[in-house]
BAFI-508578 format. One record per residue: residue number from 1; residue in three letters; x, y, z of N, C-alpha, C in turn. Coordinates in steps of 0.001 Angstrom, whole numbers, always signed. Last residue first. Example, Ala and Ser with C-alpha at 12.3 -4.5 7.8 and 13.67 -1.06 7.14 Angstrom:
<marlums>
MARLUM    n  res       nx       ny       nz      cax      cay      caz       cx       cy       cz
MARLUM    2  SER   +12850    -2250    +7080   +13670    -1060    +7140   +12900      +30    +7870
MARLUM    1  ALA   +13190    -5690    +7800   +12300    -4500    +7800   +13200    -3300    +7800
</marlums>
This chain:
<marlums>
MARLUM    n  res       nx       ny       nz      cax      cay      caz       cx       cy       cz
MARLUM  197  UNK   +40655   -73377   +78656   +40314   -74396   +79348   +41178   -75136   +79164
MARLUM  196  UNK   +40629   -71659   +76818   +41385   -70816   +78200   +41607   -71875   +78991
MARLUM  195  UNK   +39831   -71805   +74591   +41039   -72078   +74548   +41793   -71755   +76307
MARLUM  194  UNK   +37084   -71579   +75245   +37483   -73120   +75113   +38641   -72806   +75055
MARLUM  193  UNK   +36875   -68620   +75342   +36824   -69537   +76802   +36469   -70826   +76629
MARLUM  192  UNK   +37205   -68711   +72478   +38233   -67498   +73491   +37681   -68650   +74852
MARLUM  191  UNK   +35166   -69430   +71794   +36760   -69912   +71239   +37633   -69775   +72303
MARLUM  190  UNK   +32881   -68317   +72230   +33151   -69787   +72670   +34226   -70049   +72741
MARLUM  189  UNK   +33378   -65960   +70823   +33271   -65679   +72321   +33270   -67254   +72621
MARLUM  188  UNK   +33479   -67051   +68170   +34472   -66478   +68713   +34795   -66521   +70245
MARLUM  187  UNK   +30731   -68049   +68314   +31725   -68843   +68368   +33198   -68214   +68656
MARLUM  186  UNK   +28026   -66372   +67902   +29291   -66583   +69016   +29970   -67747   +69240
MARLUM  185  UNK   +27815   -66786   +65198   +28091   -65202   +65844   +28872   -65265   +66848
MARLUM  184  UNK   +26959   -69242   +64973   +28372   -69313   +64446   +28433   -67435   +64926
MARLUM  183  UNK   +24792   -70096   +65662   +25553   -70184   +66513   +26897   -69636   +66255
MARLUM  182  UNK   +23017   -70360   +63474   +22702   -69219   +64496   +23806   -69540   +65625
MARLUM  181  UNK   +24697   -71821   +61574   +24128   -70489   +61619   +24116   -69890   +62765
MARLUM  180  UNK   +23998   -74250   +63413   +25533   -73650   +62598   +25543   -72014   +62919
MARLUM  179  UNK   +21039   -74910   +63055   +21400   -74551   +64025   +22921   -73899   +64068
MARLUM  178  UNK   +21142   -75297   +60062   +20805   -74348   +60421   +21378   -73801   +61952
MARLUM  177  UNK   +23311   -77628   +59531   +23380   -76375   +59188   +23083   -75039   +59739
MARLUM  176  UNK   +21186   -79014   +61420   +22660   -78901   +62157   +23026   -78043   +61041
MARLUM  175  UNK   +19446   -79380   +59439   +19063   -78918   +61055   +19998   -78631   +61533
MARLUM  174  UNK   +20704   -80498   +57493   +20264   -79357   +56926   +19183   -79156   +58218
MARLUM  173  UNK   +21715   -83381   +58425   +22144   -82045   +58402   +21845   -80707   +58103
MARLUM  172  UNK   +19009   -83714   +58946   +19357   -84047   +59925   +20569   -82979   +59815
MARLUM  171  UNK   +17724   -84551   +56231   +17206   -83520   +56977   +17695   -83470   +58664
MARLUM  170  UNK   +20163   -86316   +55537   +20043   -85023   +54769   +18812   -83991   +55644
MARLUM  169  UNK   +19073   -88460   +56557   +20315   -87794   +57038   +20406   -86675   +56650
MARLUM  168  UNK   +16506   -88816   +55959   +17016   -88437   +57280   +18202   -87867   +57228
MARLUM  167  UNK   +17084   -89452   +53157   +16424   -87760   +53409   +16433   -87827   +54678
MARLUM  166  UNK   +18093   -91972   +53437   +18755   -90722   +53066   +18008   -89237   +53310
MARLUM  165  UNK   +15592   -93438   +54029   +16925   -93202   +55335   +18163   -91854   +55042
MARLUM  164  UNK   +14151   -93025   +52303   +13677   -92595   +53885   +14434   -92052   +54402
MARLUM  163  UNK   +15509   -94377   +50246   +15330   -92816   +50032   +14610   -92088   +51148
MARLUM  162  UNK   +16729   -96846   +49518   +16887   -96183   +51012   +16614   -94563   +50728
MARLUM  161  UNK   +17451   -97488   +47330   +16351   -98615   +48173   +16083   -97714   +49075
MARLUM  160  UNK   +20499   -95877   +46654   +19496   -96790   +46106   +18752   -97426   +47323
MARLUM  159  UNK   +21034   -93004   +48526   +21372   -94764   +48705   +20430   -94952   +48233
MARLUM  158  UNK   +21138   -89792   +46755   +20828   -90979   +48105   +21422   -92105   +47681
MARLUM  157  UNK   +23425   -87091   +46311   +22821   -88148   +45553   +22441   -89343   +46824
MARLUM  156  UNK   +22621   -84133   +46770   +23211   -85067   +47384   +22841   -86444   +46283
MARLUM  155  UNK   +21453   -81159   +45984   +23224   -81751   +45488   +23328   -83367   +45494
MARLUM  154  UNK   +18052   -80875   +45890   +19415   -80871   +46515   +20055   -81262   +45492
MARLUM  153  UNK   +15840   -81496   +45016   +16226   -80302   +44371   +17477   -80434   +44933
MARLUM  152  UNK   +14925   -83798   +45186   +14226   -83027   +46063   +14918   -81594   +45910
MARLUM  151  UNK   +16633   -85454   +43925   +15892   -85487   +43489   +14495   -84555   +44415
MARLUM  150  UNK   +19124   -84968   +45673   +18954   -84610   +44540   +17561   -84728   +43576
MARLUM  149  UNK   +18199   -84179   +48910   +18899   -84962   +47744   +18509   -84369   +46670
MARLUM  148  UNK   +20063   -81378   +50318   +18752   -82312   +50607   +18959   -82895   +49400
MARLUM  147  UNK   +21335   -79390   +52680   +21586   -80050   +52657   +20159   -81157   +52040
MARLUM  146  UNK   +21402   -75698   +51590   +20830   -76793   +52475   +21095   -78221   +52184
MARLUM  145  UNK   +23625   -73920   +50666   +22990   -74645   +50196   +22555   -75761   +50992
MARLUM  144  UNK   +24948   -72047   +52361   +23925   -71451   +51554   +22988   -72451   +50928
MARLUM  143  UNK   +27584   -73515   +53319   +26234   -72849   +54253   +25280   -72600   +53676
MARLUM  142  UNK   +28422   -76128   +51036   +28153   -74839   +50997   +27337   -74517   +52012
MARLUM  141  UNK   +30441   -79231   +51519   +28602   -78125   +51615   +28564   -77031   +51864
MARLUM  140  UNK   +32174   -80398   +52451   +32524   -79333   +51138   +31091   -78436   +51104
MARLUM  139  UNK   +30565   -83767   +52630   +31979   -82814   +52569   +31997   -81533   +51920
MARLUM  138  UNK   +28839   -85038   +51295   +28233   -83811   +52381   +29240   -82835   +52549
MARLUM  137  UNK   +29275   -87087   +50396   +29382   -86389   +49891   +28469   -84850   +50119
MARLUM  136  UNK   +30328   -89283   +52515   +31580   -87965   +51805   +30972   -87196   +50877
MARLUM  135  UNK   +28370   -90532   +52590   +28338   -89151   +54134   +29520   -88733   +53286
MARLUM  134  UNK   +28282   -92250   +50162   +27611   -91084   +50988   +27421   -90771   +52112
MARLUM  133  UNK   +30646   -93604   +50806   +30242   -93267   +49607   +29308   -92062   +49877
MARLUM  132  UNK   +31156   -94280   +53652   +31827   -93051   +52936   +31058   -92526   +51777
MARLUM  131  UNK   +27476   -95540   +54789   +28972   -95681   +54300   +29664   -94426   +54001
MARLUM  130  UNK   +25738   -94896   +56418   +26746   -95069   +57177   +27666   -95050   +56636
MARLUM  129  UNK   +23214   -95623   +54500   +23643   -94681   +55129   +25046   -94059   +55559
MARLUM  128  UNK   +22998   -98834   +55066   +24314   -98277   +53385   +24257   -96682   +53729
MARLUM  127  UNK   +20933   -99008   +56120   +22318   -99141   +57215   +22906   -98840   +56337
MARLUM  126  UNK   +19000   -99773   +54653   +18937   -98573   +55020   +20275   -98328   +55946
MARLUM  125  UNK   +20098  -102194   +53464   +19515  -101495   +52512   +19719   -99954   +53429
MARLUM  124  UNK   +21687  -103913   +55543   +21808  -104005   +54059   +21340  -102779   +52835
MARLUM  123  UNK   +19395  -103306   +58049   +20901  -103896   +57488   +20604  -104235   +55993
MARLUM  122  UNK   +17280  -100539   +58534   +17381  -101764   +57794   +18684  -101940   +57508
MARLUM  121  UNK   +18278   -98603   +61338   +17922   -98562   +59762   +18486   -99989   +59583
MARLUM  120  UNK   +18704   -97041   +63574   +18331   -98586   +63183   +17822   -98915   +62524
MARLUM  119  UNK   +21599   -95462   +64441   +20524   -95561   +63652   +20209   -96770   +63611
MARLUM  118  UNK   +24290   -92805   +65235   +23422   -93654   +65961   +21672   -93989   +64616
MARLUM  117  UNK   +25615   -91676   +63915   +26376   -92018   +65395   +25451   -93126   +65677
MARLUM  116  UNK   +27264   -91012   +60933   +26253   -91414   +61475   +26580   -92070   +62741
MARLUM  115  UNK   +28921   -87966   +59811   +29141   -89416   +60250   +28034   -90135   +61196
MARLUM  114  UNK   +30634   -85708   +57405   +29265   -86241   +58725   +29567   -87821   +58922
MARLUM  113  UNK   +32609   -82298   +57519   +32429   -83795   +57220   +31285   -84468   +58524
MARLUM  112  UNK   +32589   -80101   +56706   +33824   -80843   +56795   +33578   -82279   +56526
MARLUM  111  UNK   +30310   -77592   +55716   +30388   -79133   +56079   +32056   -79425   +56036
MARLUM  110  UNK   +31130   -73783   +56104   +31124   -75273   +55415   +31376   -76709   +56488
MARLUM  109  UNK   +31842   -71659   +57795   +30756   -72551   +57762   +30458   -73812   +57241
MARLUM  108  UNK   +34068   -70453   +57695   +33275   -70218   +56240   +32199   -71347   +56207
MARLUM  107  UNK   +35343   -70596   +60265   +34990   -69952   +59561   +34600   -69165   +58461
MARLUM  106  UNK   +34770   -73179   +61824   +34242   -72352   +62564   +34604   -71039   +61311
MARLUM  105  UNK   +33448   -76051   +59094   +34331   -74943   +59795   +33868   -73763   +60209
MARLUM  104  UNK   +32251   -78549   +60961   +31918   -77098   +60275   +32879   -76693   +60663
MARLUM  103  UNK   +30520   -82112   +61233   +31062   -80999   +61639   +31366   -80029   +60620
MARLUM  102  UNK   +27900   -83968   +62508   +27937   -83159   +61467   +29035   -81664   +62106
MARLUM  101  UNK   +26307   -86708   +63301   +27475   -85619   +63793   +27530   -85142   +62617
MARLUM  100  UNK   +22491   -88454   +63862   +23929   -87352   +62633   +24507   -86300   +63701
MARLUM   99  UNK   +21065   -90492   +64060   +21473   -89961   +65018   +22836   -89364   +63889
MARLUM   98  UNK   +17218   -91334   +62954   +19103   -90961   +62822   +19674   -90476   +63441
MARLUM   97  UNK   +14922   -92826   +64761   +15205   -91760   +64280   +16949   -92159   +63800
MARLUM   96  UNK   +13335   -95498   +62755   +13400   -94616   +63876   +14363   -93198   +63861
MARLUM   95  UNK   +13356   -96663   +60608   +12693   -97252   +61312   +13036   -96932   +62743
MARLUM   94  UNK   +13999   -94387   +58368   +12431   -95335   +58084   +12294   -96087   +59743
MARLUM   93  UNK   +14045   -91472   +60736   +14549   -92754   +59268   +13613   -93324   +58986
MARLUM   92  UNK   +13709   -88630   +61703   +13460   -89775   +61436   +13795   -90455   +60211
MARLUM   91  UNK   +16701   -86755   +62966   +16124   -87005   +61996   +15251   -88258   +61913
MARLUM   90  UNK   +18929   -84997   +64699   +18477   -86345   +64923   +17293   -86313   +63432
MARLUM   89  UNK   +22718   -83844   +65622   +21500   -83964   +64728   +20360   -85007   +64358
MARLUM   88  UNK   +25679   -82661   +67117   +24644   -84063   +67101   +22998   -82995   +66683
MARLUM   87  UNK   +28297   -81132   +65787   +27548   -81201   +66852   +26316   -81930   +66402
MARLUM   86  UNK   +31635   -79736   +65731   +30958   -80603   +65588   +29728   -80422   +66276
MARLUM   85  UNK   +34449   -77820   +64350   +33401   -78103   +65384   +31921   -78457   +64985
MARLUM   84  UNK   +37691   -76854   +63399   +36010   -77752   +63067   +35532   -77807   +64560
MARLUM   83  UNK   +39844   -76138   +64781   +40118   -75838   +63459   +38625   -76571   +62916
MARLUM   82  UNK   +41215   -73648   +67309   +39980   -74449   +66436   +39821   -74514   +65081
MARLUM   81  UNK   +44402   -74149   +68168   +43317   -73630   +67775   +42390   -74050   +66875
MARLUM   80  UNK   +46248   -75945   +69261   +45726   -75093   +69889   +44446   -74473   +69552
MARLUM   79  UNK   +46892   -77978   +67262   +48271   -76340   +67312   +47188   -75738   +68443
MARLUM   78  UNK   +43818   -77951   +66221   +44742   -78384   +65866   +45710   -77266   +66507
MARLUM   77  UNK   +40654   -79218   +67386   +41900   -78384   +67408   +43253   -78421   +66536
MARLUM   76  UNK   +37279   -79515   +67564   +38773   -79971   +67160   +39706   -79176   +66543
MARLUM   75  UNK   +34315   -78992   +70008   +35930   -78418   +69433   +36828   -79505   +68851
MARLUM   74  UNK   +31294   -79867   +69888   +32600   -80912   +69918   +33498   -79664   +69345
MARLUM   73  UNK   +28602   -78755   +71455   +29790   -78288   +70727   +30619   -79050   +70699
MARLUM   72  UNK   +25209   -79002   +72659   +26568   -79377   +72448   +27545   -79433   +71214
MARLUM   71  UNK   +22563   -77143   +72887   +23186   -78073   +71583   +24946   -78484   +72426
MARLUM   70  UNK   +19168   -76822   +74393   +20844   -77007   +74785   +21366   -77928   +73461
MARLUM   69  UNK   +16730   -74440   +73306   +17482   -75447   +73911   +19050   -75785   +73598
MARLUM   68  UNK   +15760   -71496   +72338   +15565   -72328   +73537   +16057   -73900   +73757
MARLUM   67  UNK   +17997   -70894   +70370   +16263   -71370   +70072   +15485   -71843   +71038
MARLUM   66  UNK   +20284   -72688   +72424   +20228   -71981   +70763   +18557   -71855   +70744
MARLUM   65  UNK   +23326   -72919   +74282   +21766   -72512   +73796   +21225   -71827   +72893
MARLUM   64  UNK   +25732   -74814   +74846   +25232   -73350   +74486   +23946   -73584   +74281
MARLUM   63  UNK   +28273   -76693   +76118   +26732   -77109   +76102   +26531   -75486   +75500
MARLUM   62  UNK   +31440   -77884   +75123   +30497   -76986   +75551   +29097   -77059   +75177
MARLUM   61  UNK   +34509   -79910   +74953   +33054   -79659   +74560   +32507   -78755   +75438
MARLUM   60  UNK   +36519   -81593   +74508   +36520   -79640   +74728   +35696   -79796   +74384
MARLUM   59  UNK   +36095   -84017   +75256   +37142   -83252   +76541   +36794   -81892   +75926
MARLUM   58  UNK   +35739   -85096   +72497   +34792   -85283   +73918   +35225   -84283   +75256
MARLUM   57  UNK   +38277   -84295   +71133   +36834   -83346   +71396   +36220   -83912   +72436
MARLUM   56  UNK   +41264   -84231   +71957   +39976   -85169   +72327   +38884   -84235   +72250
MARLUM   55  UNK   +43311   -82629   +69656   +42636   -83157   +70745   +41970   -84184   +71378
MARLUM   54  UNK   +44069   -82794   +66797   +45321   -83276   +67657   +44725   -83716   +69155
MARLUM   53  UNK   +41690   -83417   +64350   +42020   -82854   +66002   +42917   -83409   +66509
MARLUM   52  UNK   +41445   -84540   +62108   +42304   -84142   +61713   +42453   -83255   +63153
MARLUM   51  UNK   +38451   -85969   +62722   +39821   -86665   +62454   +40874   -86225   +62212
MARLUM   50  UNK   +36011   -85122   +63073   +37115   -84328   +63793   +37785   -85574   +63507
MARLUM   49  UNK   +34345   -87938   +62494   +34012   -86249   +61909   +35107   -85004   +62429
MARLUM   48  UNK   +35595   -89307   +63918   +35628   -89799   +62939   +35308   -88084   +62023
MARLUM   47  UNK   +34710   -88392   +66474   +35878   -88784   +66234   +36497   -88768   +64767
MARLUM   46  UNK   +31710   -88974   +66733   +32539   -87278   +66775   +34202   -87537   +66344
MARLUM   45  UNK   +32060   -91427   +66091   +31191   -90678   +65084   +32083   -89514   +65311
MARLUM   44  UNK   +32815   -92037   +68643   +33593   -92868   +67010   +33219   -91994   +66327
MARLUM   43  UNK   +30860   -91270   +70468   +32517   -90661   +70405   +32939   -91337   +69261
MARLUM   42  UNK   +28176   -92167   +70508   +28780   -90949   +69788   +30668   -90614   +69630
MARLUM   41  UNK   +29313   -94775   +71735   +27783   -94398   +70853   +28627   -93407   +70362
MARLUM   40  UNK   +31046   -94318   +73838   +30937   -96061   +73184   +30097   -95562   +71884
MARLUM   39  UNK   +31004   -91738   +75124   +32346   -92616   +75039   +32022   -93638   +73851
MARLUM   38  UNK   +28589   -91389   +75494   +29375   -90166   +74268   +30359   -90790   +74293
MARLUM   37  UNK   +27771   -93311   +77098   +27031   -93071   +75459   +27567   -92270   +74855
MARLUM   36  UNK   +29229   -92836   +79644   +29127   -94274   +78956   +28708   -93957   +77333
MARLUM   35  UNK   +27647   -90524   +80144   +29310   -90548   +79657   +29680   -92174   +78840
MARLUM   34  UNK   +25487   -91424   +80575   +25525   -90421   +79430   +27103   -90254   +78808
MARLUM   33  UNK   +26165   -93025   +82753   +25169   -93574   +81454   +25268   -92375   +80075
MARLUM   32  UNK   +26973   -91078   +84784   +28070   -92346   +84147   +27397   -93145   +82663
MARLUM   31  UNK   +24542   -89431   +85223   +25978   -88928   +84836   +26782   -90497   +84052
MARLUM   30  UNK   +22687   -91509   +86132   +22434   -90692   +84951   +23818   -90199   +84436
MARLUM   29  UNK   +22958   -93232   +88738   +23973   -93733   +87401   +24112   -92673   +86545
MARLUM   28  UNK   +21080   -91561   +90290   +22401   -92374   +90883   +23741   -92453   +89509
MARLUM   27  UNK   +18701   -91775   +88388   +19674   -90674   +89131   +20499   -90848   +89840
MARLUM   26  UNK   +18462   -95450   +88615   +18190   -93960   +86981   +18952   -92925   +87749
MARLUM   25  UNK   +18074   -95579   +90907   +18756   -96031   +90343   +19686   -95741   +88986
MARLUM   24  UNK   +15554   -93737   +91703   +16486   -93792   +92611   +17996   -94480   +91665
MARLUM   23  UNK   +13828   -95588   +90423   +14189   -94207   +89547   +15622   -93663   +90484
MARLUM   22  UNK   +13775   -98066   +91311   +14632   -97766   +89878   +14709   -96105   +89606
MARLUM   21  UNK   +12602   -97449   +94259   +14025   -98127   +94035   +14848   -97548   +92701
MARLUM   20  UNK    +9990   -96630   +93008   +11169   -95486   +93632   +12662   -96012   +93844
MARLUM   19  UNK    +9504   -98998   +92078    +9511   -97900   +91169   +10589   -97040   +91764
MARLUM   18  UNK    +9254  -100511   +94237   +10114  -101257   +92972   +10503  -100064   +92382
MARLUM   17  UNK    +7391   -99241   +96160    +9002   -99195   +96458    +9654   -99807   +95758
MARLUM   16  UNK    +5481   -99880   +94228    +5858   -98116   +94817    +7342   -98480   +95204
MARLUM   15  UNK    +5010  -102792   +94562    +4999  -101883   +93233    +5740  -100601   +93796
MARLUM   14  UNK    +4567  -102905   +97341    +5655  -103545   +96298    +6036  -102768   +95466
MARLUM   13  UNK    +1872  -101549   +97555    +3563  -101096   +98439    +4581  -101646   +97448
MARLUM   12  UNK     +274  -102554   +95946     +550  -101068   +95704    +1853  -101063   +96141
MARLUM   11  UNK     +692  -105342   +97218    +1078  -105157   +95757    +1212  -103635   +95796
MARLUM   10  UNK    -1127  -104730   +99732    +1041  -105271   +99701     +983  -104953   +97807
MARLUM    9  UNK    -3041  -103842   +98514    -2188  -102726   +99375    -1053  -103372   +99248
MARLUM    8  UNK    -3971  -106666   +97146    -3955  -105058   +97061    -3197  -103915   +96920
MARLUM    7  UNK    -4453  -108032   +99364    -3230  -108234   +98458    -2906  -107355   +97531
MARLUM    6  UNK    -6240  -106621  +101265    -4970  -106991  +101359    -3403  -107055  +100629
MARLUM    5  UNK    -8292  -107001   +98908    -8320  -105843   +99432    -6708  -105517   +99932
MARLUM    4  UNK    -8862  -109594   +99170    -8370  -109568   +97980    -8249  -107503   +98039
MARLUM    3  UNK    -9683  -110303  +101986    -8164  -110903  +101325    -7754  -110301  +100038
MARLUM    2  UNK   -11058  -108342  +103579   -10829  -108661  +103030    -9670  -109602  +102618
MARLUM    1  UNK   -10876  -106845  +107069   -10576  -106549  +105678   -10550  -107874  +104905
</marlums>
């Protein structure tokens, strides 16, 4: 054989047992990496959007299925019983996607309140997203009225410079509206076996 035939095969082998090493590595950790990211990444956001939960939403959460796929439920409680529930919304921004919590009361549907978990929107211009000024004014959102700016016929007023990054968020909650909707039939039946837990 060859030499350059040789080096070849040891490189294929290398290569193959580098790969199967990391994926081996990837499914080993996957559980502690996802808990790591709803602890450090999303838990301020879900936190911050359930601020009036005597609970730990991260702790009463439930996975359900909606439209063929899996949404997760943040419960916040108060006295025991559900008083908002939360749940993650993604949207492109200008320079990737938005990562929107967006919580609801379990019953008149309305926005409570949103909070950006995750985004890498321009500092200064597209990162002004994030502030109170606007995510408070999502507060109070009518189910009936989709969530979209004002100059696109919506309520919302955007962030000067940042009319990418605002119609993410705004088409991020007005996905987590919708998904609301079709979930809010069985939320009772959720209630009843989150309060049992």
């Amino acid at each position: 054989m060859n030499d350059a035939v040789k080096m070849f095969i040891v490189l294929a082998g290398v290569t193959t047992t580098c790969g199967l090493l990391l994926a081996g590595a990837h499914d080993l950790t996957r559980e502690r990496i996802v808990t790591q990211q709803l602890r450090y990444i999303k838990g301020p956001a879900i936190r911050t959007v359930l601020s009036d939960a005597t609970n730990d939403p991260l702790l009463d959460r439930r996975v359900v299925a909606v439209s063929g796929k899996e949404v997760t439920l943040f419960f916040g409680k108060k006295g025991g019983r559900v008083t908002s529930i939360a749940l993650e919304t993604a949207a492109q921004g200008y320079a990737g996607p938005v990562h929107i919590i967006s919580g609801f009361d379990p019953e008149s549907g309305t926005c409570t309140a949103i909070a950006v978990a995750l985004s890498q929107e321009t500092p200064g211009i597209g990162s002004r997203i994030t502030g109170d000024a606007f995510t408070g004014s999502f507060t109070g959102l009518d189910p009936a009225t989709a969530a979209a700016l004002r100059k696109d016929g919506g309520t919302i007023d955007g962030v000067g410079g940042a009319t990418v990054s605002s119609r993410a968020v705004c088409s991020a909650v007005a996905a987590a509206q919708k998904l609301f909707k079709e979930i809010r039939p069985s939320i009772s039946e959720v209630e009843r076996e989150n309060a049992h837990q």
